[in-house]
LUMKOLSE-399764 format. One record per atom (N, C-alpha, C, O): atom name; residue in three letters; residue number from 0; x, y, z; chain. Coordinates in steps of 0.05 Angstrom, whole numbers, plus 5000, padded with zeros to 4 digits. Layout:
N
['CA','ALA',NUM,[X,Y,Z],'A']
...
// end
This chain:
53
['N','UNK',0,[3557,5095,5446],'A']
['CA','UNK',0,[3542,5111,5465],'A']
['C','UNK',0,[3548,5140,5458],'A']
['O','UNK',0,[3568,5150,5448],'A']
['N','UNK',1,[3524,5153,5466],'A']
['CA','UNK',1,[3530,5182,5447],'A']
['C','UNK',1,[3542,5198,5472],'A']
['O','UNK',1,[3539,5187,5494],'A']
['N','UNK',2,[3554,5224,5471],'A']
['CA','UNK',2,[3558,5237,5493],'A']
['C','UNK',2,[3539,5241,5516],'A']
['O','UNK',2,[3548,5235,5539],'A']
['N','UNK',3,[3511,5251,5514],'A']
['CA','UNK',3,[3494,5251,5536],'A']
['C','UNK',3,[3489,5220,5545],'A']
['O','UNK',3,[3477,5213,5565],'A']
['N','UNK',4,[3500,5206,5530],'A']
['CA','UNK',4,[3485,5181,5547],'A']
['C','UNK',4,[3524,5174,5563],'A']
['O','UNK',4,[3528,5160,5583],'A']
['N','UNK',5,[3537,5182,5554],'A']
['CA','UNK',5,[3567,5179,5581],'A']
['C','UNK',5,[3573,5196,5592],'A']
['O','UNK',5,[3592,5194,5608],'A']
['N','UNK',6,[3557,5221,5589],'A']
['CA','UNK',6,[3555,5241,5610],'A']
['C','UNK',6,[3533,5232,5636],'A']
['O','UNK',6,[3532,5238,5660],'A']
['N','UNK',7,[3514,5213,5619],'A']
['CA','UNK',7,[3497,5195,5643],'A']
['C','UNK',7,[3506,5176,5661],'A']
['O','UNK',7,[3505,5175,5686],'A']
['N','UNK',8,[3517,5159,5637],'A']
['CA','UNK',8,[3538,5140,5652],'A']
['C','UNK',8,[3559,5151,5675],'A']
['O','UNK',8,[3564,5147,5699],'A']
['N','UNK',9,[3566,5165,5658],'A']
['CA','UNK',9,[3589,5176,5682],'A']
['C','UNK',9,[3580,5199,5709],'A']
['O','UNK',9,[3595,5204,5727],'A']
['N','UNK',10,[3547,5213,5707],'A']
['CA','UNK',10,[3547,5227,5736],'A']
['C','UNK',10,[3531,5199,5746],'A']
['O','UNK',10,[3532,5203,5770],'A']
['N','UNK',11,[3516,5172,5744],'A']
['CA','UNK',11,[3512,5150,5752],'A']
['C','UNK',11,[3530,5141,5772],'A']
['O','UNK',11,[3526,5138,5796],'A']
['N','UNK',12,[3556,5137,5751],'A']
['CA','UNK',12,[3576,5124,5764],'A']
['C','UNK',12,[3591,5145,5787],'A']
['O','UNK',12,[3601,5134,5807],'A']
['N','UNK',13,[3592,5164,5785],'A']
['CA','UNK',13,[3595,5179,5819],'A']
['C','UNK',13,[3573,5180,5835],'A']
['O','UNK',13,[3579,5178,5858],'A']
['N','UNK',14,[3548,5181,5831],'A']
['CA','UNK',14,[3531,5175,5849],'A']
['C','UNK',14,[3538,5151,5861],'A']
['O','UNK',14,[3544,5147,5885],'A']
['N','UNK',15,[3537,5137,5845],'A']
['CA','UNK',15,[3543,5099,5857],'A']
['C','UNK',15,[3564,5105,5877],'A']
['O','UNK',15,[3559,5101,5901],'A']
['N','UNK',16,[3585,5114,5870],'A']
['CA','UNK',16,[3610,5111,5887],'A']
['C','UNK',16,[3607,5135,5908],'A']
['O','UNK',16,[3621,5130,5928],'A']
['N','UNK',17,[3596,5156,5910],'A']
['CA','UNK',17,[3585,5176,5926],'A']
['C','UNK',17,[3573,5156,5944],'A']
['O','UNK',17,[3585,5150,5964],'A']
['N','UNK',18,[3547,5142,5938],'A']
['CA','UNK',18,[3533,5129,5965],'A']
['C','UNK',18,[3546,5116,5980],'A']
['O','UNK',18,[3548,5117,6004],'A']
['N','UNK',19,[3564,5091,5954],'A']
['CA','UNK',19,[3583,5064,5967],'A']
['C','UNK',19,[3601,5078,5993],'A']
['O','UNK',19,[3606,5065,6013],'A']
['N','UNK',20,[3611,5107,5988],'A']
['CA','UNK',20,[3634,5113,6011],'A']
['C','UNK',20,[3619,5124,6022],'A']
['O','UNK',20,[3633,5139,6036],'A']
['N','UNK',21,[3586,5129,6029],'A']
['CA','UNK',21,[3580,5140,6052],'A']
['C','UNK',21,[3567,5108,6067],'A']
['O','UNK',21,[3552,5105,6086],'A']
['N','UNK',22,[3578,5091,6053],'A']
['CA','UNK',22,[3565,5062,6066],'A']
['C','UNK',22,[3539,5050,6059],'A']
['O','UNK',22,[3528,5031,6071],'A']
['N','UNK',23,[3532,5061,6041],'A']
['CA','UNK',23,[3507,5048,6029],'A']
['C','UNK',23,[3509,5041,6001],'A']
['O','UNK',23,[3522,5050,5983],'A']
['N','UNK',24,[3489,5021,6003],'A']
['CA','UNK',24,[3485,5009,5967],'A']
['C','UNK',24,[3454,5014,5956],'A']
['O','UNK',24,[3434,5015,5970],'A']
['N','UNK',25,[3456,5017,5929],'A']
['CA','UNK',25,[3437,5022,5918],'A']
['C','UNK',25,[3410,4983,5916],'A']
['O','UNK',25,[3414,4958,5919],'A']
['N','UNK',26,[3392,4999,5912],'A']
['CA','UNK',26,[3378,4973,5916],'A']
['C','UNK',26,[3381,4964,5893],'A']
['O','UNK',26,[3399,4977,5882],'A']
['N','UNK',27,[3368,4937,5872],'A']
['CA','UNK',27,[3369,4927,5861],'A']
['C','UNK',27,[3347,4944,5834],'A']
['O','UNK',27,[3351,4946,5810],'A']
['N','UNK',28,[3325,4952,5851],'A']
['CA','UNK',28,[3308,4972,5838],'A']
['C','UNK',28,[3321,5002,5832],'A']
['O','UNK',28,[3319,5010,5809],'A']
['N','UNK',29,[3333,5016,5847],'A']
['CA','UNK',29,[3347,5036,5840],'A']
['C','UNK',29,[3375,5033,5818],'A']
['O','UNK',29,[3380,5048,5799],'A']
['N','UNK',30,[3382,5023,5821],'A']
['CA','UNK',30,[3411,5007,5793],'A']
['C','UNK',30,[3383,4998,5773],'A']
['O','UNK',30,[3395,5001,5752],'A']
['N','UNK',31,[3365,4993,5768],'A']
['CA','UNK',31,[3341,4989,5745],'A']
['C','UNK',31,[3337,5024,5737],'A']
['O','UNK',31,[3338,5032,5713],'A']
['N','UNK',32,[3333,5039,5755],'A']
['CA','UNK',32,[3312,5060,5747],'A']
['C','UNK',32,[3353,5071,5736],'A']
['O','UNK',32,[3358,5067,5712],'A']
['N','UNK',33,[3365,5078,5746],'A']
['CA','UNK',33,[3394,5089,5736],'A']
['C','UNK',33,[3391,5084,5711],'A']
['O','UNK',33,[3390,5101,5693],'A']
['N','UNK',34,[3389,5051,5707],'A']
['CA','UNK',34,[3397,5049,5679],'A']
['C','UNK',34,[3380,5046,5656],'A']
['O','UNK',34,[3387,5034,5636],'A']
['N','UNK',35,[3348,5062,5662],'A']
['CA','UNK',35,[3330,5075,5647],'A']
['C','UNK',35,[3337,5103,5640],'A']
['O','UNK',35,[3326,5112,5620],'A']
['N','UNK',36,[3353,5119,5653],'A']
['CA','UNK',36,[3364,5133,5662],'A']
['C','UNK',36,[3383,5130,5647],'A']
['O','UNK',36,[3372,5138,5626],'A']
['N','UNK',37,[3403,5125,5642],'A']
['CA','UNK',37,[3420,5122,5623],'A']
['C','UNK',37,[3412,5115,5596],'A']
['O','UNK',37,[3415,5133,5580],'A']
['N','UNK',38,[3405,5097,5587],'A']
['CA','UNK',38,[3392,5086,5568],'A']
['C','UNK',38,[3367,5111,5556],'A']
['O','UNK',38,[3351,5104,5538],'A']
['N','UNK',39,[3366,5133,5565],'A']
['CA','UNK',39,[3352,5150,5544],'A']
['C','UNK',39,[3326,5146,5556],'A']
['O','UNK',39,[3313,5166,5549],'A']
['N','UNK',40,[3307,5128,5572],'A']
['CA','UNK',40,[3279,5115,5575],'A']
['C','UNK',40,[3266,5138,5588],'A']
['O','UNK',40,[3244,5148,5582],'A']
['N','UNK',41,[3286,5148,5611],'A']
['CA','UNK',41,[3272,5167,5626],'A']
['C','UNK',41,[3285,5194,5621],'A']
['O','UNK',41,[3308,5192,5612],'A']
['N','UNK',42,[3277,5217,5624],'A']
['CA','UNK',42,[3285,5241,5626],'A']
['C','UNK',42,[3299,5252,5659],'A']
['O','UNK',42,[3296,5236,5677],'A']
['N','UNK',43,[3310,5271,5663],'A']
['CA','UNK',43,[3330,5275,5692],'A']
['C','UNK',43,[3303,5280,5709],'A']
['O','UNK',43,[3299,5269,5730],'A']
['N','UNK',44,[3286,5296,5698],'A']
['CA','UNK',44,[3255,5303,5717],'A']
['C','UNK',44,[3246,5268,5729],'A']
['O','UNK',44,[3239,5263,5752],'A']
['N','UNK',45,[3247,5254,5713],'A']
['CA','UNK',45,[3231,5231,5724],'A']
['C','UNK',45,[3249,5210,5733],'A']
['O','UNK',45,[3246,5188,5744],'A']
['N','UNK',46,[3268,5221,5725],'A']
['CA','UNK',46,[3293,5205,5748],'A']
['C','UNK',46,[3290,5211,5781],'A']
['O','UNK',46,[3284,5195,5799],'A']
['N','UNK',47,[3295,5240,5783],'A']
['CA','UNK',47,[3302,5250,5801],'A']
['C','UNK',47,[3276,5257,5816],'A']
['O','UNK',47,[3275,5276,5831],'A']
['N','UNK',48,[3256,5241,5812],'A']
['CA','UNK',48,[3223,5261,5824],'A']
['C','UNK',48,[3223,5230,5845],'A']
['O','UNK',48,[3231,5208,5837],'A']
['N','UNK',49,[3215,5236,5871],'A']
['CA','UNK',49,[3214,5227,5887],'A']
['C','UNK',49,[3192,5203,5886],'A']
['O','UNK',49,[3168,5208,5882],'A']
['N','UNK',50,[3204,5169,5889],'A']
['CA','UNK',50,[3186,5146,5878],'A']
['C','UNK',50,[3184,5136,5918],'A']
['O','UNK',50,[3197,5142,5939],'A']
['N','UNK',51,[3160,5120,5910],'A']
['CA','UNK',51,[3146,5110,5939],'A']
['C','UNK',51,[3168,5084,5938],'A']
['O','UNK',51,[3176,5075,5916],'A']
['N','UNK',52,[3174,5076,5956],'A']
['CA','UNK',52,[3186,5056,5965],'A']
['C','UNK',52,[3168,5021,5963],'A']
['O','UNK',52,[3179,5001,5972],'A']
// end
């Protein structure tokens, strides 16, 4: 894994643990879009752009 993709991994993995201690879990679809998101698929714009439920 190259640096930008465990600099992904790794602000992922505080988000994850950011939600988990405010008491929530990510859905099953959001841990998918993360790890498009990691994996290079998506860019931070189309991570972070607001999806319909």
């Amino acid at each position: 894994m190259t640096c930008p993709g465990r600099c992904r991994q790794a602000a992922c993995d505080y988000a994850h643990a950011s939600v988990g201690l405010e008491g929530f879990k990510p859905s099953q679809t959001d841990e998918k879009h993360a790890a498009r998101f990691i994996a290079r698929e998506i860019d931070l714009a189309e991570f972070v752009a607001p999806r319909s439920r």
